[in-house]
C-alpha positions in Angstrom: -16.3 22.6 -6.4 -14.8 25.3 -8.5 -11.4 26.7 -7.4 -10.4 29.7 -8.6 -6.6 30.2 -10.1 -5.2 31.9 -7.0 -6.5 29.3 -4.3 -5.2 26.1 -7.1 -1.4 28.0 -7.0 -0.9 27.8 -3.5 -2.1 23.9 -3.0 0.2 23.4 -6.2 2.7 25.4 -4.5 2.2 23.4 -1.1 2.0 19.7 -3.0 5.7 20.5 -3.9 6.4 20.2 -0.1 3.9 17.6 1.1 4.0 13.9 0.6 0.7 12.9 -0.9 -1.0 9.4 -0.3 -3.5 7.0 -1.5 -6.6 6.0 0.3 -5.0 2.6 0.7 -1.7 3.6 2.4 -4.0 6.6 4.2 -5.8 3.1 5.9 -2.7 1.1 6.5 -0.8 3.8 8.3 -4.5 4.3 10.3 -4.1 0.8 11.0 -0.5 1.1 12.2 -1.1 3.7 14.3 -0.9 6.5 12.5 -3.6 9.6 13.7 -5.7 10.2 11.0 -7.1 14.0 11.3 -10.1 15.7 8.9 -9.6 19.2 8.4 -12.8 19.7 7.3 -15.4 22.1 8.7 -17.5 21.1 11.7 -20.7 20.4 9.9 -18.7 18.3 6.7 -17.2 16.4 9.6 -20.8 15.5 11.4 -22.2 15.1 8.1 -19.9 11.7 7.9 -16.4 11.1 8.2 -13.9 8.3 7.8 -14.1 5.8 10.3 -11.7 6.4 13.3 -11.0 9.8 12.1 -10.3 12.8 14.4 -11.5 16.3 13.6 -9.0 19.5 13.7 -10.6 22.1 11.3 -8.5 23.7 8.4 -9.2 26.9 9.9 -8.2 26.1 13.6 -5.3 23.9 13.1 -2.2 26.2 13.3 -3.8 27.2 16.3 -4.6 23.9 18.0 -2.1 21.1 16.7 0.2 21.5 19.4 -1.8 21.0 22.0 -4.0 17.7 20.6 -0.6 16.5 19.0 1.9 17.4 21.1 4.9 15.3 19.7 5.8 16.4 16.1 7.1 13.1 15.3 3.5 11.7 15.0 2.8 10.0 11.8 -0.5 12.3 10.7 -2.3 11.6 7.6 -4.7 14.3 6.6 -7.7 14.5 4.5 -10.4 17.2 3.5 -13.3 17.1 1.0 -10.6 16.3 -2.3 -7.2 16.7 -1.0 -6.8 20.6 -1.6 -6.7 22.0 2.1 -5.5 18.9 3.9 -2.3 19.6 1.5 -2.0 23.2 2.6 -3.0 22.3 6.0 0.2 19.6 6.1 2.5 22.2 4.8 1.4 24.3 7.3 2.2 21.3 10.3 5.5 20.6 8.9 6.3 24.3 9.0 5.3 24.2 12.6 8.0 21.3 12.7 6.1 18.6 12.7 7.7 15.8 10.6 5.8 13.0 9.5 2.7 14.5 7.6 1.0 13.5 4.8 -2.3 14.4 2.9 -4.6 12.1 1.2 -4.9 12.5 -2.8 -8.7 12.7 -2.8 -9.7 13.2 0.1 -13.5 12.2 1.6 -15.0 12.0 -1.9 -11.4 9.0 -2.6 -12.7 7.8 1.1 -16.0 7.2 0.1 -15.5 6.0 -3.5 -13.0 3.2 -2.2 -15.7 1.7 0.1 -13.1 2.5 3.6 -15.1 2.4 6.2 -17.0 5.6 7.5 -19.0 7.2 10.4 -22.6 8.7 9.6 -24.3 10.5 12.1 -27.7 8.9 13.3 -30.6 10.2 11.0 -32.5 11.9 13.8 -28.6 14.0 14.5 -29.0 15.1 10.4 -32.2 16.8 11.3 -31.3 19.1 13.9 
């Protein structure tokens, strides 16, 4: 996807704040217990999504964290399509005082491209 200028200055803005991680540290803090959230939007997310993964939309999250993550010391790791809005969407949770946040460079496409393990929809569930 093309970003435009305006969109690219606040995730660069937001990266200053955020603590980025790899794919593999995104899968070993999964495995240690760590809730691993797509901000994705619906369909992306029933399109296919990492294994294990929870979904709390980019454009609902300010909205709903609170109540599906109620303790803001929860270690979160966040991911989206390539790593722009799960960055702007943990700056957002650690503005809402949530303190152990972090966004995965790369996001789905990194997911994918590293082989983790992921959740497809059946193919009769793509059809409808």
């Amino acid at each position: 996807m093309d970003h435009t200028p305006g969109f690219l200055k606040l995730v660069d803005d937001a990266r200053t704040r955020v603590r980025e991680i790899d794919v593999d540290t995104a899968r070993a803090r999964q495995a240690a217990g760590a809730r691993l959230i797509d901000v994705r939007e619906d369909l992306e997310y029933a399109a296919g999504h990492a294994a294990g993964a929870e979904h709390l939309g980019k454009g609902v999250i300010e909205r709903d964290a609170e109540r599906r993550i109620p303790d803001p010391a929860t270690e979160i790791v966040l991911y989206c399509g390539g790593g722009y809005r799960s960055a702007l969407a943990a700056d957002a949770l650690q503005r809402m005082g949530y303190t152990n946040v972090a966004s995965m460079a790369g996001g789905w496409r990194a997911w994918q491209a590293a082989g983790a393990p992921v959740e497809m929809p059946a193919s009769d569930e793509v059809a409808r």
